[in-house]
C-alpha positions as YAML, in Angstrom:
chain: A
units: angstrom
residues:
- id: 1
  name: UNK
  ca: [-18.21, 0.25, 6.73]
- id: 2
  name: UNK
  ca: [-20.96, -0.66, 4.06]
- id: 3
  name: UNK
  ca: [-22.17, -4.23, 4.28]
- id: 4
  name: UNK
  ca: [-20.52, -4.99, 1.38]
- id: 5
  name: UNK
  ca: [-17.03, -3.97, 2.16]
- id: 6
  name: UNK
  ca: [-15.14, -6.61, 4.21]
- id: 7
  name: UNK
  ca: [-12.49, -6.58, 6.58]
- id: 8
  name: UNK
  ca: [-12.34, -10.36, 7.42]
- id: 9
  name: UNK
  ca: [-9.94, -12.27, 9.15]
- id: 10
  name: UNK
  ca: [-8.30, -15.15, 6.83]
- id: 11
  name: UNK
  ca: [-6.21, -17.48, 9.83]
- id: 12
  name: UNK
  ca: [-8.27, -17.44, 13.21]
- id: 13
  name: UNK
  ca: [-5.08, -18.24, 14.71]
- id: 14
  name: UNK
  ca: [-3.34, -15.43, 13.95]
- id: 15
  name: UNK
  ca: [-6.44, -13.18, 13.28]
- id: 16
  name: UNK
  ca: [-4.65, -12.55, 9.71]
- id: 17
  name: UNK
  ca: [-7.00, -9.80, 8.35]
- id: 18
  name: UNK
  ca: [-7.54, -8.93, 4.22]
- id: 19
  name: UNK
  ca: [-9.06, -5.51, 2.93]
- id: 20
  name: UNK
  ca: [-11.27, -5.60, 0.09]
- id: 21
  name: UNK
  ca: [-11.38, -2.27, -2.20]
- id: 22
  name: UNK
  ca: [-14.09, -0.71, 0.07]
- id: 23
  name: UNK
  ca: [-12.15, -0.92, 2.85]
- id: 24
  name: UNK
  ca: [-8.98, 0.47, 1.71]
- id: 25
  name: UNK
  ca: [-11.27, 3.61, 0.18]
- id: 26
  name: UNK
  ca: [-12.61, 3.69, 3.91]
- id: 27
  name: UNK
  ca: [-9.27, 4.21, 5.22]
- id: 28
  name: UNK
  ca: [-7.25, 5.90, 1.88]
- id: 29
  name: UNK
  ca: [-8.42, 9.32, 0.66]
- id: 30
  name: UNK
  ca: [-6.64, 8.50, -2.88]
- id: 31
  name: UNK
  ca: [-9.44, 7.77, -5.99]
- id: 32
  name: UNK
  ca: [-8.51, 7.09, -9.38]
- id: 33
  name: UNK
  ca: [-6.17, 7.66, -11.21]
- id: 34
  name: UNK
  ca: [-3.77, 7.79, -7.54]
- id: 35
  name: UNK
  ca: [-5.22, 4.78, -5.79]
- id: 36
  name: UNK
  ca: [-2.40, 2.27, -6.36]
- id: 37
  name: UNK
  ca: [-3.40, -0.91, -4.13]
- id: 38
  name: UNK
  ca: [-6.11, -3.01, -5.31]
- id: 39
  name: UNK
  ca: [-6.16, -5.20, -1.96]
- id: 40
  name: UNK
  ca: [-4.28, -5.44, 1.40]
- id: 41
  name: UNK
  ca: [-3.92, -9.40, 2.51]
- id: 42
  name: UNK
  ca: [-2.35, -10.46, 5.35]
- id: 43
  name: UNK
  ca: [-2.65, -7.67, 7.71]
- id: 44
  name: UNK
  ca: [-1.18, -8.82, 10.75]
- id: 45
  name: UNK
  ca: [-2.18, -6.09, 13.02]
- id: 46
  name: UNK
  ca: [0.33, -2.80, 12.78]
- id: 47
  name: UNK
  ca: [3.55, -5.38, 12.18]
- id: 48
  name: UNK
  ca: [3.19, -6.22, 8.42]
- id: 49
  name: UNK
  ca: [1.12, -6.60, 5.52]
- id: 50
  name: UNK
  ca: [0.90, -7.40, 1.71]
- id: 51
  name: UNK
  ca: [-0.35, -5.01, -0.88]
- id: 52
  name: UNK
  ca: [-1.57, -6.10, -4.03]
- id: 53
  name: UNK
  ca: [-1.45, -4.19, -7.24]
- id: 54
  name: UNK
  ca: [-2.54, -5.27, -10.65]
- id: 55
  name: UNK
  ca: [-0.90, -3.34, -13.36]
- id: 56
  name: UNK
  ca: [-2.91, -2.31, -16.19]
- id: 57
  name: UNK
  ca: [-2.28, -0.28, -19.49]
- id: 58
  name: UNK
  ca: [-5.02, 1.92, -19.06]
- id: 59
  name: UNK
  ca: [-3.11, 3.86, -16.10]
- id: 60
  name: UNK
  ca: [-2.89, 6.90, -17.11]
- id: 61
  name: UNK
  ca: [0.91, 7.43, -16.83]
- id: 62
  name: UNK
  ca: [1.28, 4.61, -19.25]
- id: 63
  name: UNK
  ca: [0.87, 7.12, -21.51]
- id: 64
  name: UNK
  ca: [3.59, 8.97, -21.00]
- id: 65
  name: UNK
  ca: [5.69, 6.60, -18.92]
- id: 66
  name: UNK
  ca: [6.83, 5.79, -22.16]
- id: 67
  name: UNK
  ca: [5.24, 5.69, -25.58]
- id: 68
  name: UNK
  ca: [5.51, 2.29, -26.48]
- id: 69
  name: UNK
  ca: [7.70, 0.95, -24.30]
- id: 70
  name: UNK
  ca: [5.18, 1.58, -20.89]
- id: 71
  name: UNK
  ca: [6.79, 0.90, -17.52]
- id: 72
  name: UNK
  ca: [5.30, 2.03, -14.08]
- id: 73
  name: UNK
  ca: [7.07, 5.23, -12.68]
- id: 74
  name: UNK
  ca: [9.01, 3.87, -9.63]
- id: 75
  name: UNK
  ca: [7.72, 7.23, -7.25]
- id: 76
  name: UNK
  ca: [4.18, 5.20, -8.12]
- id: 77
  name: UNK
  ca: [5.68, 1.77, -6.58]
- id: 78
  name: UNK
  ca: [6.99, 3.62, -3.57]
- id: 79
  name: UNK
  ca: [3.64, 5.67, -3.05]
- id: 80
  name: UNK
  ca: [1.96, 2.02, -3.50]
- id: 81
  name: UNK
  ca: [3.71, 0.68, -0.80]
- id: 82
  name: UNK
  ca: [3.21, 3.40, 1.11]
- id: 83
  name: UNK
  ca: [-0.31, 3.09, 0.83]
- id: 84
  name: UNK
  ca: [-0.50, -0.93, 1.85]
- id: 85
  name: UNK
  ca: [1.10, 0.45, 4.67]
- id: 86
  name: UNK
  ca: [-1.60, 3.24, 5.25]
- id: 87
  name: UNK
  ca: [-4.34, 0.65, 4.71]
- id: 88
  name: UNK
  ca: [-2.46, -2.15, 7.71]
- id: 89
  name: UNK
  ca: [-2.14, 0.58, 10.22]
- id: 90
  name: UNK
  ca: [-5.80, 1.93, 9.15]
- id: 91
  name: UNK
  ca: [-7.82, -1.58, 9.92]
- id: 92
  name: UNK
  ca: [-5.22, -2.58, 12.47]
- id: 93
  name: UNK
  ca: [-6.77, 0.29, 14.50]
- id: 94
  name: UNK
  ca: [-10.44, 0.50, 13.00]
- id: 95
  name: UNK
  ca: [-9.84, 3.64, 11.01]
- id: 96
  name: UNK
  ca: [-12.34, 2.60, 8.77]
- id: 97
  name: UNK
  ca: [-14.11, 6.25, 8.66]
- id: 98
  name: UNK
  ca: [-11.85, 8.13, 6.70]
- id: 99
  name: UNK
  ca: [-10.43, 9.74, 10.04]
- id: 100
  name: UNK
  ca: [-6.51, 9.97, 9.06]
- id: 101
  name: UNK
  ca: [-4.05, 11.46, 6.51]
- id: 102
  name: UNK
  ca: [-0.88, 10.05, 6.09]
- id: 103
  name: UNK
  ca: [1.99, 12.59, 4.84]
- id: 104
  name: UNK
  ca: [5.56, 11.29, 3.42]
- id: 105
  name: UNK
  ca: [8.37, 12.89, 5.40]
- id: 106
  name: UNK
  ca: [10.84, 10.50, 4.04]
- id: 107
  name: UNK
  ca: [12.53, 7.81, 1.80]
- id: 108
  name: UNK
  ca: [15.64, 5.83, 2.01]
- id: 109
  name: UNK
  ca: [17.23, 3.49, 0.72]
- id: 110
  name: UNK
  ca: [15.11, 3.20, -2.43]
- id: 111
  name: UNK
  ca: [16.43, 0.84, -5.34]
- id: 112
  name: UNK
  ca: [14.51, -0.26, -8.10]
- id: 113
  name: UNK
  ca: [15.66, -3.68, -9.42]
- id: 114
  name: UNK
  ca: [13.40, -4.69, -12.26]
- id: 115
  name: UNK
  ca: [10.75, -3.23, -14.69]
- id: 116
  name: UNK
  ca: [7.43, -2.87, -13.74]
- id: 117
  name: UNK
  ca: [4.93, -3.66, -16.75]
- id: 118
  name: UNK
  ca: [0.94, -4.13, -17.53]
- id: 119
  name: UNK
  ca: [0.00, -7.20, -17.05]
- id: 120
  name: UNK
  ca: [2.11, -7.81, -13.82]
- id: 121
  name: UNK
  ca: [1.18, -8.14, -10.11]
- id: 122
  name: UNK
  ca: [2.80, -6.14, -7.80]
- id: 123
  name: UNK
  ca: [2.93, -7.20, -4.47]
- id: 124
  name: UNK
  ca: [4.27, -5.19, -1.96]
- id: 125
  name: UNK
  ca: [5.15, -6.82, 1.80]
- id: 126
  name: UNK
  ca: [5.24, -3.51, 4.19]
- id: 127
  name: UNK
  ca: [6.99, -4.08, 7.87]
- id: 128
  name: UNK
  ca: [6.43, -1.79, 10.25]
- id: 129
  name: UNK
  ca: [10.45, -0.81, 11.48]
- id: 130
  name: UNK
  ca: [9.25, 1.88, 14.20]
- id: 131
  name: UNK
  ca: [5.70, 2.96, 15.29]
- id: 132
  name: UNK
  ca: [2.62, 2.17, 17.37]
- id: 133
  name: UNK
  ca: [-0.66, 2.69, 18.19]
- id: 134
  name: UNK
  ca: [-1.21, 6.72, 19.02]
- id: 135
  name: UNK
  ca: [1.81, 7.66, 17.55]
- id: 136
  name: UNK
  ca: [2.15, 9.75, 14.76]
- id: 137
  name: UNK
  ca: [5.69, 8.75, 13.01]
- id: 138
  name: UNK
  ca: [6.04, 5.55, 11.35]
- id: 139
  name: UNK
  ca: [8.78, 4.10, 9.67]
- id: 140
  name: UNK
  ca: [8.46, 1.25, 7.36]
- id: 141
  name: UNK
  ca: [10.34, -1.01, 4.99]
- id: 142
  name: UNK
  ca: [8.81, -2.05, 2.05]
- id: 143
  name: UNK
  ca: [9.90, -4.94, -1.15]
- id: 144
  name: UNK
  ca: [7.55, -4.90, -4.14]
- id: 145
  name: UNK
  ca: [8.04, -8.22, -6.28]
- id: 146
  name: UNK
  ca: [6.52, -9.42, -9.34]
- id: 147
  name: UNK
  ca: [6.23, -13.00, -9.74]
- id: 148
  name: UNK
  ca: [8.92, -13.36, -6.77]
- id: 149
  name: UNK
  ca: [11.47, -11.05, -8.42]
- id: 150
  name: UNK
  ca: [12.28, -7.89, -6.47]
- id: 151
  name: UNK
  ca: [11.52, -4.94, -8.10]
- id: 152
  name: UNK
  ca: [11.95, -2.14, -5.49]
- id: 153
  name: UNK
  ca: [12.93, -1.74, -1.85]
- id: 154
  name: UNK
  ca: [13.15, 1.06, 0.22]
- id: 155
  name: UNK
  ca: [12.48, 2.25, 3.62]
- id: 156
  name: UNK
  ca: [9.65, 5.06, 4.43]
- id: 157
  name: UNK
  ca: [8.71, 7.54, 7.34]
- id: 158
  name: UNK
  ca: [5.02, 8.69, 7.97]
- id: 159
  name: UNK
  ca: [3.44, 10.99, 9.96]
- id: 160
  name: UNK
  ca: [-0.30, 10.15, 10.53]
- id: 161
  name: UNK
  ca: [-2.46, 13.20, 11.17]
- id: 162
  name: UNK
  ca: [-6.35, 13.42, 12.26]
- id: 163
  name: UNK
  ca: [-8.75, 14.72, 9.86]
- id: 164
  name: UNK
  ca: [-10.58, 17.72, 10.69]
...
């Protein structure tokens, strides 16, 4: 980690932990335009977590996603959550180097209950349903809200792999 990147506890009870943008690019191989979590709060070791995404019009799938009427893909939701969940095990276990890939090998469940639109803040609480420390599947459930109003749920499996 640079010194300016911070992975810094927020309760000393609980040892709470929030990642800053450096840290989740320590951990996440995605850049821009696929990095889809602006800042992981509440990191409570590999148990849970909350993602936080600020939606903005320049994304480029705004574009597309539709001509005037823009609202964020729900795969991009999903793959957000997926990566607040990436980014909890990552600094739960100090792999801050760049040292793991994380590869989909499933999604269930999945509803999407509201629009997602620039100018919102997703927030996306990720629980950890089945996995540990060493292992290499994961399962997860994730909600994203906006302003306390579900927009998607869905559970997710993982499989972590070290980088050559």
């Amino acid at each position: 980690m640079s010194d300016t990147s911070t992975l810094t506890p927020v309760d000393a009870e609980k040892t709470l932990l929030t990642a800053d943008i450096q840290v989740i690019q320590s951990i996440l191989p995605h850049r821009y335009p696929f990095l889809l979590v602006d800042r992981v709060i509440d990191i409570d070791g590999t148990t849970s977590a909350v993602g936080i995404k600020n939606v903005s019009m320049n994304e480029p799938h705004f574009q597309g996603h539709f001509p005037g009427n823009p609202i964020m893909p729900g795969v991009t939701i999903v793959e957000a959550m997926a990566q607040t969940a990436t980014v909890m095990v990552g600094a739960a276990l100090g792999k801050t180097d760049n040292s793991i890939m994380v590869y989909f090998m499933g999604i269930d469940e999945c509803k999407f209950r509201r629009k997602v639109v620039p100018g919102d803040q997703l927030r996306m609480k990720v629980t950890t349903l089945r996995g540990k420390p060493g292992g290499k599947v994961w399962r997860f459930r994730g909600e994203a809200t906006v302003d306390g109003e579900l927009a998607c749920e869905c559970e997710f499996t993982a499989m972590t792999e070290a980088k050559a």
